[in-house]
C-alpha positions in Angstrom: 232.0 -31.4 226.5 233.8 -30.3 223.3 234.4 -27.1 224.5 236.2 -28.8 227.1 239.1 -30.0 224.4 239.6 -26.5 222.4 241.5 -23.5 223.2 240.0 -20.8 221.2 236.9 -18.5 222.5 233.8 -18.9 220.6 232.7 -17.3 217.4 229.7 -15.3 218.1 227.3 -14.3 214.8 224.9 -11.1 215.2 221.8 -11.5 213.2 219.3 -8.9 212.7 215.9 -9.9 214.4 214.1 -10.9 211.1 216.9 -13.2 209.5 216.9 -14.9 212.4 213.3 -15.3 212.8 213.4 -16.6 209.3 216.7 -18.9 209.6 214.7 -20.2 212.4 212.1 -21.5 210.5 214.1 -22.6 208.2 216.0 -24.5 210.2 212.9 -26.4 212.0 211.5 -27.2 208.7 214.7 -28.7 207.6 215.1 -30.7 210.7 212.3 -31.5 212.1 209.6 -31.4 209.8 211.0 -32.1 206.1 213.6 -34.9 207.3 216.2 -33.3 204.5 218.7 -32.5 206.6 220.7 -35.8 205.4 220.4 -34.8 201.7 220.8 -30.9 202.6 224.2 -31.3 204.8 225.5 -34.9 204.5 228.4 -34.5 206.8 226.8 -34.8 210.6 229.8 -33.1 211.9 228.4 -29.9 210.1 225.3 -30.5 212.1 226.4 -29.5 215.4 226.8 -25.9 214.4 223.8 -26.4 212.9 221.9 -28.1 216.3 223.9 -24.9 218.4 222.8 -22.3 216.1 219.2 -23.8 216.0 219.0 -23.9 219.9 220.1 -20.4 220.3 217.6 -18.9 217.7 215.1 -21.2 219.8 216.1 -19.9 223.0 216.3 -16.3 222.3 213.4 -15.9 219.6 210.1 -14.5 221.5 208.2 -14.5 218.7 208.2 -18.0 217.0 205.5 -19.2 220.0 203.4 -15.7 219.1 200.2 -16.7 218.0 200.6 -14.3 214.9 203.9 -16.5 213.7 203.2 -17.0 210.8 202.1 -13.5 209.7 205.5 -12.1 211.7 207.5 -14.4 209.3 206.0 -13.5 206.3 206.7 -9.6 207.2 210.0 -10.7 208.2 211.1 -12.5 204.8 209.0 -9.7 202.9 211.6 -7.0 204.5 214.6 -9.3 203.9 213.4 -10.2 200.3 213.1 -6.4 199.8 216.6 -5.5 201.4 217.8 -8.1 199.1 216.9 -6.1 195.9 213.6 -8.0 196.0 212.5 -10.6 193.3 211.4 -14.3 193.7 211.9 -16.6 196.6 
């Protein structure tokens, strides 16, 4: 395992609940659905931060098997949008 060959702890990231309800989408589309991950991040050793962070959202994210998912991620990016300083998407 890679962990195996480095010495340093891992980096954690804290996420409020609704960016990472909505990086989590995001991240599906981009991966699984859209097939633009190639032309989004061509280097694939950037992707395993990307596959780790996706697994984690996946595992610890309740909500994106709720059968209201879609309306929770529009509330979600409407709150973000607005703590943003709102505007377009």
């Amino acid at each position: 395992m890679y962990r195996d060959h480095v010495d340093e702890e891992p980096v954690l990231i804290e996420l409020t609940p609704d960016q990472a309800f909505v990086l989590s989408d995001w991240l599906y589309e981009v991966m699984m659905e859209s097939g633009k991950l190639d032309a989004i991040v061509p280097d694939r050793a950037v992707w395993s931060g990307i596959y780790a962070i996706s697994g984690t959202l996946e595992k610890k994210l309740a909500g994106i098997f709720a059968p209201d998912y879609e309306e929770r991620l529009a509330a979600a990016r409407g709150r973000l949008t607005e703590a943003m300083g709102g505007g377009e998407q």
